[in-house]
C-alpha positions in Angstrom: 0.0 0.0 0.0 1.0 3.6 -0.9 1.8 5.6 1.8 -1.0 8.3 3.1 -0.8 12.0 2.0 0.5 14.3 5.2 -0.9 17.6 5.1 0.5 20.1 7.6 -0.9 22.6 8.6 0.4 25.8 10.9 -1.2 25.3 13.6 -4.6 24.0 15.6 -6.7 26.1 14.2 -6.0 26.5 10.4 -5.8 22.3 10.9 -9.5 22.6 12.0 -11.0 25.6 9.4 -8.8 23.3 6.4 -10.3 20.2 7.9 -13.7 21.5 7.9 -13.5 23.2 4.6 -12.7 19.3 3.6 -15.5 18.3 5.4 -18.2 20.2 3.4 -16.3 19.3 0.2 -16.4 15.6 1.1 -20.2 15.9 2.0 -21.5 17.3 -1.0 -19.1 14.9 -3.6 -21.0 12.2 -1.5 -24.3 13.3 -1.6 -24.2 13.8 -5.1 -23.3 10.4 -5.7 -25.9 9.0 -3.1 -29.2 9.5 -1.2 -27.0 9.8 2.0 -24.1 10.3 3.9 -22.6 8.8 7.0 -19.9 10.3 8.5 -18.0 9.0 11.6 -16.4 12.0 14.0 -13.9 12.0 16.9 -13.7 13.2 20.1 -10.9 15.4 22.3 -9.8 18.9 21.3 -9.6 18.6 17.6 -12.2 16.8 18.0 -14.7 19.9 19.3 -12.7 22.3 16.9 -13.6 20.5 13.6 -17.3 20.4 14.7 -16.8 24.4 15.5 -15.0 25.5 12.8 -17.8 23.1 10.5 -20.2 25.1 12.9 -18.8 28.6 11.4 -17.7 27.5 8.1 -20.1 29.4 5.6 -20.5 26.5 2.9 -22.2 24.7 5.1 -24.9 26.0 4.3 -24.5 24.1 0.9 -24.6 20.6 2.3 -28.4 19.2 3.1 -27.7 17.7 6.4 -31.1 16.5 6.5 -29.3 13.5 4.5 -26.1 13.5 6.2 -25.6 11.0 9.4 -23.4 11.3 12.4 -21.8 8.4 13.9 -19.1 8.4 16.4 -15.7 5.6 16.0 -16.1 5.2 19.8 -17.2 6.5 22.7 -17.2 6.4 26.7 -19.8 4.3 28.4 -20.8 6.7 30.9 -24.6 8.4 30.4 -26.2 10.4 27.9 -25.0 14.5 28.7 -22.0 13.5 30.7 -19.1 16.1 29.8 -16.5 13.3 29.5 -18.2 12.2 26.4 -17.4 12.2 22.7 -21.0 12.9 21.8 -21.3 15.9 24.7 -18.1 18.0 23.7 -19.2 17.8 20.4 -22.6 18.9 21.2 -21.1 22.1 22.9 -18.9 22.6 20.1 -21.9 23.7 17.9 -22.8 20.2 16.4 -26.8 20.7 16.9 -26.4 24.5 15.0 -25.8 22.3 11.7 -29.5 21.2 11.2 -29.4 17.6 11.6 -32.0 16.2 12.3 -31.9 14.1 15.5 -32.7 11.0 14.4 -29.3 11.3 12.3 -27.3 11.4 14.8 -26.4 8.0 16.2 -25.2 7.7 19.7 -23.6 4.8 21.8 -26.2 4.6 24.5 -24.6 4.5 28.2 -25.3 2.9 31.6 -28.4 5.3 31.7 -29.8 3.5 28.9 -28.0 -0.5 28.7 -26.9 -2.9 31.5 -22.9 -2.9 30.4 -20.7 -1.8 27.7 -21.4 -4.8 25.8 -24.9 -4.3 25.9 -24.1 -0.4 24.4 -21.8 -2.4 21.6 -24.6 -4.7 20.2 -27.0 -1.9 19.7 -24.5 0.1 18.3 -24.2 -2.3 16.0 -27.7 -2.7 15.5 -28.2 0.4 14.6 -25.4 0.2 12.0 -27.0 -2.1 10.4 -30.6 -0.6 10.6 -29.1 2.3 8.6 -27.4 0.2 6.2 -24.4 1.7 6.6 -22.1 -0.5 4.6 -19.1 2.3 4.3 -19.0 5.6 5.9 -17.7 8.4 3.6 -15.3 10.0 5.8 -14.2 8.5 9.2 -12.6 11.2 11.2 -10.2 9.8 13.9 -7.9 10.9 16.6 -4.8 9.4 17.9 -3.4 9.5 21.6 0.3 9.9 22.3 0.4 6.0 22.7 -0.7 5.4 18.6 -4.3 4.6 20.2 -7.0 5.4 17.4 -10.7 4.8 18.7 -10.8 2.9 21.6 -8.1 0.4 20.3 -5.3 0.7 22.3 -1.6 -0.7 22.0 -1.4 -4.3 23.6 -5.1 -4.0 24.8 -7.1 -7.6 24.5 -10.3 -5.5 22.6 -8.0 -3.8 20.1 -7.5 -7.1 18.2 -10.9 -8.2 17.8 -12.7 -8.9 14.6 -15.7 -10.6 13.1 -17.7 -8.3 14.4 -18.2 -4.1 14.0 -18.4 -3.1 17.5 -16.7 -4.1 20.6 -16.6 -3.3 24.5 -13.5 -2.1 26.2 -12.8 -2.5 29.9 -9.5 -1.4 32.1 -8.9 1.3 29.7 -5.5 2.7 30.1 -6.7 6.0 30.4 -10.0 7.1 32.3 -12.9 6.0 31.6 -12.1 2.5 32.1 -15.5 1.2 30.1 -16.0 2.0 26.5 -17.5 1.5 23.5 -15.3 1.2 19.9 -16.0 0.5 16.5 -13.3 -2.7 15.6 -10.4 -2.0 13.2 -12.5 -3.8 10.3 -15.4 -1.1 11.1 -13.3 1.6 10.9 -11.7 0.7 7.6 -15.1 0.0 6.1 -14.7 3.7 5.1 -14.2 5.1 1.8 -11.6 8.1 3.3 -10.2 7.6 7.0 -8.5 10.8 8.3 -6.3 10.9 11.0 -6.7 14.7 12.3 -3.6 14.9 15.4 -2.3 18.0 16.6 0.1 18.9 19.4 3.5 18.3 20.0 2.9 15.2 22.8 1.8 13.4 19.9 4.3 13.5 17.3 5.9 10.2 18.3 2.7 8.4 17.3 2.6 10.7 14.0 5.6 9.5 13.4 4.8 5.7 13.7 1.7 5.9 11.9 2.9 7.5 8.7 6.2 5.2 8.7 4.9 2.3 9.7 4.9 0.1 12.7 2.9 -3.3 13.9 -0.9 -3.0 14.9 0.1 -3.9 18.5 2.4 -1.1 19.1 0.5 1.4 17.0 -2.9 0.6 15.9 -3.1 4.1 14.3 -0.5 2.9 11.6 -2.8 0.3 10.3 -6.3 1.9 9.8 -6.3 2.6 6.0 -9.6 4.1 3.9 -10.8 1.7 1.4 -10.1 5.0 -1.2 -7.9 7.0 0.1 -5.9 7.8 3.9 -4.9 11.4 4.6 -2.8 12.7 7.9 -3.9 15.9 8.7 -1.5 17.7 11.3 -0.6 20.4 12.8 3.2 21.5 12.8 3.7 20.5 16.2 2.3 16.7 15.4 4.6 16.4 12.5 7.8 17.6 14.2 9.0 14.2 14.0 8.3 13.2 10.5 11.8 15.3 9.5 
């Protein structure tokens, strides 16, 4: 496989705005192909600054996000509103202000609303397949200082699993300790994967993705788009890519 594209950009923000601008792009070459789109987002910082940069972006307004669906590649089991959650920061970064309509947006339901994380995993799943959704267009995706993408960590006994799209994660090495991720094969059932990663602490991992390095050590190197792959950085996140 070709390596991915690395885009740099100067800093956070102009990574978010470009990324955005993509976004929209993105949305409307897919909705001019199909009835709908489906569109998996991440959470963290650059998580809530894509959504808020979408949020302001002004071609927006060109995209009919009555067809457009949003879909997270994991989440934290803890309840629906909590602030820890992918869903929650997003939320508050402006993701309602894009007209969705709520029955679009697909959520990994928490302890308020399933008996365990496993529980939250099958009708997650369910509800991918309700929807049909046999690739997303674009699966947005961070990745921790440790290569982590999702909730698939490095030497973690869930980050391996397949045959299924959806998995539940326990003894997380970083807090919460339950969650909910789509599986490596979900998250490359995607017609563009991009890897959006900015700050310094995680230029190590940068590094490791683009180069190369074994699913174990850095799951983020092995997540590829069934079309295309794209790194999209900040100058601080590709320090290390020389």
């Amino acid at each position: 496989m070709s390596a991915a594209p690395v885009l740099v950009h100067p800093g956070r923000q102009a990574l978010a705005d470009a990324s955005a601008a993509r976004l929209v792009v993105a949305l409307l070459d897919a909705l001019a192909e199909r009835d709908r789109a489906h569109v998996s987002m991440t959470g963290g910082s650059m998580g809530s600054q894509i959504v808020r940069s979408l949020a302001a972006e002004p071609a927006r307004d060109a995209v009919d996000w009555g067809r457009v669906h949003v879909w997270w590649g994991d989440e934290r089991y803890l309840p629906a509103g909590d602030p820890d959650r992918n869903d929650t920061q997003n939320d508050e970064a402006g993701l309602a202000s894009l007209g969705l309509p709520p029955g679009n947006v697909h959520r990994v339901p928490g302890p308020d609303l399933t008996a365990s994380a496993e529980d939250a995993a099958e009708a997650y799943a369910a509800a991918l397949e309700e929807h049909a959704v046999d690739l997303f267009d674009v699966m947005v995706l961070g990745v921790g200082p440790d290569g982590h993408v999702a909730s698939l960590f490095p030497h973690h006994p869930a980050a391996p699993t397949a045959g299924r799209p959806t998995v539940a994660v326990h003894d997380s090495p970083k807090p919460p300790p339950d969650r909910v991720s789509l599986t490596r094969e979900r998250l490359e059932r995607s017609r563009e994967v991009w890897f959006l990663v900015a700050g310094g602490d995680k230029a190590d991992a940068v590094r490791r993705g683009v180069q190369g390095s074994s699913f174990a050590e850095t799951p983020a190197a092995n997540v590829h788009g069934e079309q295309r792959t794209l790194w999209l950085l900040d100058a601080d996140a590709a320090a290390d890519l020389g």
